[in-house]
PDB file of N, CA, C and O in Angstrom:
ATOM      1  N   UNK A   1      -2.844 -12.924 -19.237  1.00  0.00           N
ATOM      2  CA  UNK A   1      -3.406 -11.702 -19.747  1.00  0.00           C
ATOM      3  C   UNK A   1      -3.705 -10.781 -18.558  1.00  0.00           C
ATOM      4  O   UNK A   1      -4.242 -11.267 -17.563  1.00  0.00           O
ATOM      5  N   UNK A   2      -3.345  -9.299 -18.609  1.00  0.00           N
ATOM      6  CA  UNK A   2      -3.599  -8.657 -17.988  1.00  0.00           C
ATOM      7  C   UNK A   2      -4.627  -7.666 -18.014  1.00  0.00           C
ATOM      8  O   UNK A   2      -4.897  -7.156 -19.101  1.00  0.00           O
ATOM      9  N   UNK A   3      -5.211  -7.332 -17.040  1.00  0.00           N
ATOM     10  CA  UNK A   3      -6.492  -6.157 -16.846  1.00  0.00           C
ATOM     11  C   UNK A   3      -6.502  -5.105 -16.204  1.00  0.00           C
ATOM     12  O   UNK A   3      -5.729  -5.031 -15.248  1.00  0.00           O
ATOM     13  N   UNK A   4      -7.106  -4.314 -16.423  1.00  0.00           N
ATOM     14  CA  UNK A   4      -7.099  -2.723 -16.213  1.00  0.00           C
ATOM     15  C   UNK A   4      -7.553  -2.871 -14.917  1.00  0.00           C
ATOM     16  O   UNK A   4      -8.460  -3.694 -14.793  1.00  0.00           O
ATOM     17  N   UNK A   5      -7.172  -2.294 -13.894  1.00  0.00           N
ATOM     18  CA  UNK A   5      -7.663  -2.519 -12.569  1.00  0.00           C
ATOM     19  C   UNK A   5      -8.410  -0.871 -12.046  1.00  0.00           C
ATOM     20  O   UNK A   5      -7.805   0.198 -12.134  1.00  0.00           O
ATOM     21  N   UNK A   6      -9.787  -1.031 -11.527  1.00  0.00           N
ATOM     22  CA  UNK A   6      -9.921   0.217 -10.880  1.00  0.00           C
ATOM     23  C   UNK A   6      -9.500   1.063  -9.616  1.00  0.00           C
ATOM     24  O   UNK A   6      -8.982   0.589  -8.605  1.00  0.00           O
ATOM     25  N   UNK A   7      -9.644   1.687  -9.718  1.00  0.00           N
ATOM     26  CA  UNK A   7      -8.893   2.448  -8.179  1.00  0.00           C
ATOM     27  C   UNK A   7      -9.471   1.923  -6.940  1.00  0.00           C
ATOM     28  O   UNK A   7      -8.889   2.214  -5.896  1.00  0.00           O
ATOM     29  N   UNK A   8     -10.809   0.998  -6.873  1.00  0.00           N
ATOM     30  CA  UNK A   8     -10.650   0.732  -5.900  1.00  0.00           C
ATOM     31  C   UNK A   8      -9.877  -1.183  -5.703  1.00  0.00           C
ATOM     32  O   UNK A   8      -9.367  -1.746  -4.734  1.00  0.00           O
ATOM     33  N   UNK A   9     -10.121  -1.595  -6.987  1.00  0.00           N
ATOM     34  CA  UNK A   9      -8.771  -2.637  -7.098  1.00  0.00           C
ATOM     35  C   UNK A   9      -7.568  -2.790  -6.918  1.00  0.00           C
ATOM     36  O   UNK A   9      -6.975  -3.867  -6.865  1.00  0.00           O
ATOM     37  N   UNK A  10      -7.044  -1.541  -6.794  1.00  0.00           N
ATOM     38  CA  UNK A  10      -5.810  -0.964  -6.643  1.00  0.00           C
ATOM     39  C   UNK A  10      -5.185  -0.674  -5.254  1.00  0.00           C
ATOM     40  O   UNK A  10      -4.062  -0.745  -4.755  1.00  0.00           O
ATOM     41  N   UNK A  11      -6.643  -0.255  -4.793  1.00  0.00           N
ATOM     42  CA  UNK A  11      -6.051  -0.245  -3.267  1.00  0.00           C
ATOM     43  C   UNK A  11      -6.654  -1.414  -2.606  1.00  0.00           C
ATOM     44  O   UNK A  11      -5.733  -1.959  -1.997  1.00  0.00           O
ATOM     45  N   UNK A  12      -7.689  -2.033  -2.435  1.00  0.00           N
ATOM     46  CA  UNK A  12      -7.679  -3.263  -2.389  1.00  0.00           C
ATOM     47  C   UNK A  12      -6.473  -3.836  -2.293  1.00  0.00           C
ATOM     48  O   UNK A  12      -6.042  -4.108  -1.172  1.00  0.00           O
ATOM     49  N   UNK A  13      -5.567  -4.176  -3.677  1.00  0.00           N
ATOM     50  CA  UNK A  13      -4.430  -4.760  -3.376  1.00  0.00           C
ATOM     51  C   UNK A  13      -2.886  -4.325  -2.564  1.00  0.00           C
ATOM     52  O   UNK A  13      -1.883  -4.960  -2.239  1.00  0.00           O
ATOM     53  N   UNK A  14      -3.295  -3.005  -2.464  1.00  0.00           N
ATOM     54  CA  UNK A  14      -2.256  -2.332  -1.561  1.00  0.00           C
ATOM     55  C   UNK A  14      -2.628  -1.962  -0.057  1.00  0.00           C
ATOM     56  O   UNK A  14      -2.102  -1.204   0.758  1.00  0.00           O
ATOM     57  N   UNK A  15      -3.528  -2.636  -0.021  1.00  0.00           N
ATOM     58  CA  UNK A  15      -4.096  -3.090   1.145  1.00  0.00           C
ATOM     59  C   UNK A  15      -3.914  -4.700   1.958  1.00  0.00           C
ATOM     60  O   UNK A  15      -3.679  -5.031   3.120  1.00  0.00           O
ATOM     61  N   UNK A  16      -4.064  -5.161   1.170  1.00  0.00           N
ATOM     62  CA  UNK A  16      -3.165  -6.870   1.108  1.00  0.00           C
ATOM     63  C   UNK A  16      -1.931  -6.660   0.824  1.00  0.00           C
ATOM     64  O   UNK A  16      -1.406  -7.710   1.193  1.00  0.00           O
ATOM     65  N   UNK A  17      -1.261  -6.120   0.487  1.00  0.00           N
ATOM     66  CA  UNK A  17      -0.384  -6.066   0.473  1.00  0.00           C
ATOM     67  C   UNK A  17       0.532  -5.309   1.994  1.00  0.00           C
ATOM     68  O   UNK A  17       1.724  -5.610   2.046  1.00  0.00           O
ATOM     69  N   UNK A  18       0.163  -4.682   2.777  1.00  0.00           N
ATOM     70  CA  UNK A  18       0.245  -3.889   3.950  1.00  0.00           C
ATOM     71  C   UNK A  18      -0.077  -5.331   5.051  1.00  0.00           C
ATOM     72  O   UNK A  18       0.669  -5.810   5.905  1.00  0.00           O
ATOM     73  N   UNK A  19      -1.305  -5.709   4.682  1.00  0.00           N
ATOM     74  CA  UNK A  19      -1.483  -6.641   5.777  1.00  0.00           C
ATOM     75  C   UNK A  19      -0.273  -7.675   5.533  1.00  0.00           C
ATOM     76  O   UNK A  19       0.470  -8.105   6.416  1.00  0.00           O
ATOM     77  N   UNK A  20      -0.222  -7.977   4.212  1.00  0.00           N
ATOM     78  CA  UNK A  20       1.255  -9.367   4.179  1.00  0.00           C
ATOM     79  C   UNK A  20       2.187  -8.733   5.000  1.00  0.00           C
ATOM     80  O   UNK A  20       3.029  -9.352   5.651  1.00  0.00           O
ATOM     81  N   UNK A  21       2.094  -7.793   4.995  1.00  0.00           N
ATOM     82  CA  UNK A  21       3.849  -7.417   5.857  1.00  0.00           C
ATOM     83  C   UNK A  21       3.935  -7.674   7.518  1.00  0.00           C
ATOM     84  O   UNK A  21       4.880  -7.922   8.267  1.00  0.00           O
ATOM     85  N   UNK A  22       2.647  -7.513   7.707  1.00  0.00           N
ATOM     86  CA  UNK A  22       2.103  -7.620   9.333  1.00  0.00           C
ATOM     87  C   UNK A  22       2.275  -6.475   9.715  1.00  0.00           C
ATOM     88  O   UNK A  22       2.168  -5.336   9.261  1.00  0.00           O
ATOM     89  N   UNK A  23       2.818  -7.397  11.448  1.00  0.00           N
ATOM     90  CA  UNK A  23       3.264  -6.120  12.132  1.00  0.00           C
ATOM     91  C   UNK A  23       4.420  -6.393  12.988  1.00  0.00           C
ATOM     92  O   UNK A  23       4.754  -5.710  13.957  1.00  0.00           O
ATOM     93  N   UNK A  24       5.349  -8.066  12.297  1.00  0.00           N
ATOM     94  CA  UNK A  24       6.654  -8.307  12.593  1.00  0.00           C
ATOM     95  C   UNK A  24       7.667  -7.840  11.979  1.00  0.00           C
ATOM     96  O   UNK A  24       7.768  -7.685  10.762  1.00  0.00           O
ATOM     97  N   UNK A  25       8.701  -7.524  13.056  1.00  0.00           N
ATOM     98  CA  UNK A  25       9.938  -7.214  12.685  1.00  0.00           C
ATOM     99  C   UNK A  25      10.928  -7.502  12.615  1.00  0.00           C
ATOM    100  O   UNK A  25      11.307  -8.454  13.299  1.00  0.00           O
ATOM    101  N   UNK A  26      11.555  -7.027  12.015  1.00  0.00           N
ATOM    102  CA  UNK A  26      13.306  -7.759  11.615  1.00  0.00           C
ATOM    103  C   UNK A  26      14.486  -8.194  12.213  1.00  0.00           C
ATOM    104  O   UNK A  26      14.939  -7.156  12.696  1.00  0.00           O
ATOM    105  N   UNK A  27      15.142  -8.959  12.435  1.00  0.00           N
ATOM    106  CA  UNK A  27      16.408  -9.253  13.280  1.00  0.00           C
ATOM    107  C   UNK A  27      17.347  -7.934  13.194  1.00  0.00           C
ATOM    108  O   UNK A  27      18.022  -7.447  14.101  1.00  0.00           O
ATOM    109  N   UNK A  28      17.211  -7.505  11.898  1.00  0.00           N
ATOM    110  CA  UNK A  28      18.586  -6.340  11.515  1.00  0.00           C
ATOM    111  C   UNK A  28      17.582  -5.158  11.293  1.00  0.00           C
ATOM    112  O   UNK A  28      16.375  -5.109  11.059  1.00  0.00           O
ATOM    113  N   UNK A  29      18.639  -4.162  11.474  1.00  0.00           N
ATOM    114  CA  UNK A  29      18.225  -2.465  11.709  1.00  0.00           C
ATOM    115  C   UNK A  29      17.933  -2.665  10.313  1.00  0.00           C
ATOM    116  O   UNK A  29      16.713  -2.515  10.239  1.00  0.00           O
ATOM    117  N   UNK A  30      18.584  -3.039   8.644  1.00  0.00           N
ATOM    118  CA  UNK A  30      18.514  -2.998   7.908  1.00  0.00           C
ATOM    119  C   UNK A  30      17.155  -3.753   7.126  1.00  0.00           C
ATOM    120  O   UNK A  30      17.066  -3.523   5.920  1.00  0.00           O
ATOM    121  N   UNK A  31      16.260  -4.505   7.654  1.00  0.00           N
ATOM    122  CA  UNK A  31      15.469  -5.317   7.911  1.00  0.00           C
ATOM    123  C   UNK A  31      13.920  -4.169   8.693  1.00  0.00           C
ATOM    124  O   UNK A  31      12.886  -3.688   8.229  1.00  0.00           O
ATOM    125  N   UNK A  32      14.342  -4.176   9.533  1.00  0.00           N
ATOM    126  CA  UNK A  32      13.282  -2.803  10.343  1.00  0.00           C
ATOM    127  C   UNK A  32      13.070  -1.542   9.507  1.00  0.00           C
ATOM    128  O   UNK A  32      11.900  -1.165   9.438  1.00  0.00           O
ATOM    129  N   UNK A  33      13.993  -0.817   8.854  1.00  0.00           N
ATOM    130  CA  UNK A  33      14.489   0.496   8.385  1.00  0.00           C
ATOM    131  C   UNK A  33      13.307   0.040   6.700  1.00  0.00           C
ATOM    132  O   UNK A  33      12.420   0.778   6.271  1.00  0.00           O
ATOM    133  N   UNK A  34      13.744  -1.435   6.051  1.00  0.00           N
ATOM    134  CA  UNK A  34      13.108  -1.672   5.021  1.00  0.00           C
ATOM    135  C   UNK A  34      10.968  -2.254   5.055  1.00  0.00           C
ATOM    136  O   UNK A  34      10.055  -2.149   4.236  1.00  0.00           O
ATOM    137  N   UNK A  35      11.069  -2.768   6.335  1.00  0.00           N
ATOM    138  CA  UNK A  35       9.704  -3.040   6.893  1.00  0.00           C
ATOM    139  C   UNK A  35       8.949  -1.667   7.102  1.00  0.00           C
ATOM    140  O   UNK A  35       7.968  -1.200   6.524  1.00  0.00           O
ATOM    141  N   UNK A  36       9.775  -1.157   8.170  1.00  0.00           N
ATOM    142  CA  UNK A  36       8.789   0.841   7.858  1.00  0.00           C
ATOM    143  C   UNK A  36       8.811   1.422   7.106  1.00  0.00           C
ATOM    144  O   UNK A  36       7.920   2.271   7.080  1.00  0.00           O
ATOM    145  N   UNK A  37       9.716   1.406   6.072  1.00  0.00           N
ATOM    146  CA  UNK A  37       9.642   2.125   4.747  1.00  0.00           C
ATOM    147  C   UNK A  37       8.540   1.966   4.140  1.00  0.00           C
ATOM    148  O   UNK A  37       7.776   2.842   3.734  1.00  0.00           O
ATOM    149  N   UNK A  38       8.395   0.321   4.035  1.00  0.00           N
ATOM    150  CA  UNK A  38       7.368   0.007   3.337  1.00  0.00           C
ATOM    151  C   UNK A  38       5.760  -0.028   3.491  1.00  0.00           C
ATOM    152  O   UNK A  38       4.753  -0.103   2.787  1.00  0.00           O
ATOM    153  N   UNK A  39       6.232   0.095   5.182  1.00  0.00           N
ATOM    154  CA  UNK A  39       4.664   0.292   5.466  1.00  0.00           C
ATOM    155  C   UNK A  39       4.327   1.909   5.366  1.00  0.00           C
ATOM    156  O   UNK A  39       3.141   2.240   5.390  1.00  0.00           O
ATOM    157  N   UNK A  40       4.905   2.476   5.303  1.00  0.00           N
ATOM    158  CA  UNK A  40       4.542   4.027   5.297  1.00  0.00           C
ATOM    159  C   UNK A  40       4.093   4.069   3.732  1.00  0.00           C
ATOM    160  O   UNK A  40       2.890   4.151   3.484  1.00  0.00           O
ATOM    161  N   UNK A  41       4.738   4.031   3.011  1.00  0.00           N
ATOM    162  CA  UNK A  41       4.801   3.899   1.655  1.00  0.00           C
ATOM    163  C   UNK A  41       3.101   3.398   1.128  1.00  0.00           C
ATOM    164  O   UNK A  41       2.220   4.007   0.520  1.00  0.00           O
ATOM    165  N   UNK A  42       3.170   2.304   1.579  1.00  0.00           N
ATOM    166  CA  UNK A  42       1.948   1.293   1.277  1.00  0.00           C
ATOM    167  C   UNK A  42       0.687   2.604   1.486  1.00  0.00           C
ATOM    168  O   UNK A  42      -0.067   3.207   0.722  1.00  0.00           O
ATOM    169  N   UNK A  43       1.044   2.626   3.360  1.00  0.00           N
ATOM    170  CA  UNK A  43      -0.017   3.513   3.653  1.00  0.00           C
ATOM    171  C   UNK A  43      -0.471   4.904   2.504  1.00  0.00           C
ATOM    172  O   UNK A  43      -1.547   5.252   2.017  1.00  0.00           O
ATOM    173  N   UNK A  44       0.708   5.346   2.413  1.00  0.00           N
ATOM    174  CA  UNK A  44       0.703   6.809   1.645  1.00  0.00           C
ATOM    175  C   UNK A  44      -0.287   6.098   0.122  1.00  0.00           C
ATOM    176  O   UNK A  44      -1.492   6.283  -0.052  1.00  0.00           O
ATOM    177  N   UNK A  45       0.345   5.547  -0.511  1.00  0.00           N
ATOM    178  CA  UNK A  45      -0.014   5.203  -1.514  1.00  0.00           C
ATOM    179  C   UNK A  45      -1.645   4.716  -1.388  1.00  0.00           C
ATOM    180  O   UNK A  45      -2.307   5.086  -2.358  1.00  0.00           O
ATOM    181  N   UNK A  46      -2.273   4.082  -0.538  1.00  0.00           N
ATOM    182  CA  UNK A  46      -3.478   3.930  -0.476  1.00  0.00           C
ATOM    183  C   UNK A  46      -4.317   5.136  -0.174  1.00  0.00           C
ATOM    184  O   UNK A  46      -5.445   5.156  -0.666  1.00  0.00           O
ATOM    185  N   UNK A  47      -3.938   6.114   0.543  1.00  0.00           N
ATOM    186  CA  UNK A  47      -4.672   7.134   1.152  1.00  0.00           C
ATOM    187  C   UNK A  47      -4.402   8.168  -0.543  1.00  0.00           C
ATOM    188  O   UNK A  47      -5.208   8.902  -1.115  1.00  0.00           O
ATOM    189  N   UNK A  48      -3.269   7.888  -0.847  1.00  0.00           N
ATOM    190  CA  UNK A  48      -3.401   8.723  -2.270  1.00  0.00           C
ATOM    191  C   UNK A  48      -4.301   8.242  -3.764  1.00  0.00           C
ATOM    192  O   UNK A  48      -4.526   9.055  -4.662  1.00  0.00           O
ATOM    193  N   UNK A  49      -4.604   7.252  -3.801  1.00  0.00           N
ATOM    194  CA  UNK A  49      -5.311   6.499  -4.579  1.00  0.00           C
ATOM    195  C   UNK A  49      -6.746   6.779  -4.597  1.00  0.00           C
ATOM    196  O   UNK A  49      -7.524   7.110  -5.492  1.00  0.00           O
ATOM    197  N   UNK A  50      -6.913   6.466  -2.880  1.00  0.00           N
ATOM    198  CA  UNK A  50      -8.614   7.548  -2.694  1.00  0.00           C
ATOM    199  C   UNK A  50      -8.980   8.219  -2.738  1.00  0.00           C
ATOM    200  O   UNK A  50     -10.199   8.387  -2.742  1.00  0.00           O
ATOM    201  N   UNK A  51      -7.650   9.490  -2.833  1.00  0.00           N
ATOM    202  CA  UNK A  51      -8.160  10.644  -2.777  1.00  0.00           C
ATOM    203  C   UNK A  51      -8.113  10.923  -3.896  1.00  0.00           C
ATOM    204  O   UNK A  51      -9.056  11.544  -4.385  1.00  0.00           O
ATOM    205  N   UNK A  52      -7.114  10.599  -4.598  1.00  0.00           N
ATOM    206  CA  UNK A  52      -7.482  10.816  -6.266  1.00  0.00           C
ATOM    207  C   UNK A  52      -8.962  10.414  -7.077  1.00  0.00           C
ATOM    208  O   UNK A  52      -9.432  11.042  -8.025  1.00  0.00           O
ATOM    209  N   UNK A  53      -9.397   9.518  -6.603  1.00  0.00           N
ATOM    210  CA  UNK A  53     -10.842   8.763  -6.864  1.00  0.00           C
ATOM    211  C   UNK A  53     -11.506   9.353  -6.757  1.00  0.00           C
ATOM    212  O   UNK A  53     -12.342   9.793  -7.547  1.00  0.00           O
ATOM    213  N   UNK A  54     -11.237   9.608  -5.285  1.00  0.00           N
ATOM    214  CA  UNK A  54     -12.293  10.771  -5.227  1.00  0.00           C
ATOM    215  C   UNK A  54     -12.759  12.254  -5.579  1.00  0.00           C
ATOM    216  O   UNK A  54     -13.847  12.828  -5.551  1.00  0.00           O
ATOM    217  N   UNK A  55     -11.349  12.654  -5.950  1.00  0.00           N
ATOM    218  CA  UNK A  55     -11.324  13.998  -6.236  1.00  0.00           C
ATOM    219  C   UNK A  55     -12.095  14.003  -7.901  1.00  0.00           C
ATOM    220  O   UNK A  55     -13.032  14.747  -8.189  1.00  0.00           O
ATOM    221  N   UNK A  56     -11.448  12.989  -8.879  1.00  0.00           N
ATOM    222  CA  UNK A  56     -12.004  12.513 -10.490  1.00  0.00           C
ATOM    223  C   UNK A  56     -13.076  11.909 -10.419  1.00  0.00           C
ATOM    224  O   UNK A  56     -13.540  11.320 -11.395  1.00  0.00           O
ATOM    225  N   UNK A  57     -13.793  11.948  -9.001  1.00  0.00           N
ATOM    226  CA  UNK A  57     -15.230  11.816  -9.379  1.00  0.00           C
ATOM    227  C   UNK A  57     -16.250  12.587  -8.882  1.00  0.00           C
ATOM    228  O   UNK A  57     -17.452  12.373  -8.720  1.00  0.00           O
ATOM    229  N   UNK A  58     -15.339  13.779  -8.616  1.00  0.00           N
ATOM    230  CA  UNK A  58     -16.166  15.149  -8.473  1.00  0.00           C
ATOM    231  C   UNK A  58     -17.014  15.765  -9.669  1.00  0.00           C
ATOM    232  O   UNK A  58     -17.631  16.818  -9.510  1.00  0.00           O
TER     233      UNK A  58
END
């Protein structure tokens, strides 16, 4: 069963999720290219989550 998660549950887990990735890298360019993607991504997505929070609880 699944549950409604709050925004700060949300980044919480996209926060663990950033740390799982570390800060090793890949044998292949294709490998590196998919590791920074994802950490940018992660990042963006957490910094957007808060600010949304924060803005809907103005």
């Amino acid at each position: 069963m699944s549950k409604e998660l709050t925004d700060n549950e949300v980044h919480e887990k996209l926060v663990k999720a950033q740390q799982e990735l570390g800060v090793d890298t890949a044998e292949t360019e294709h490998g590196k290219t998919a590791l920074d993607g994802a950490r940018k991504v992660l990042t963006g997505l957490q910094f957007g989550v808060l600010a949304a929070s924060e803005k809907s609880s103005d």
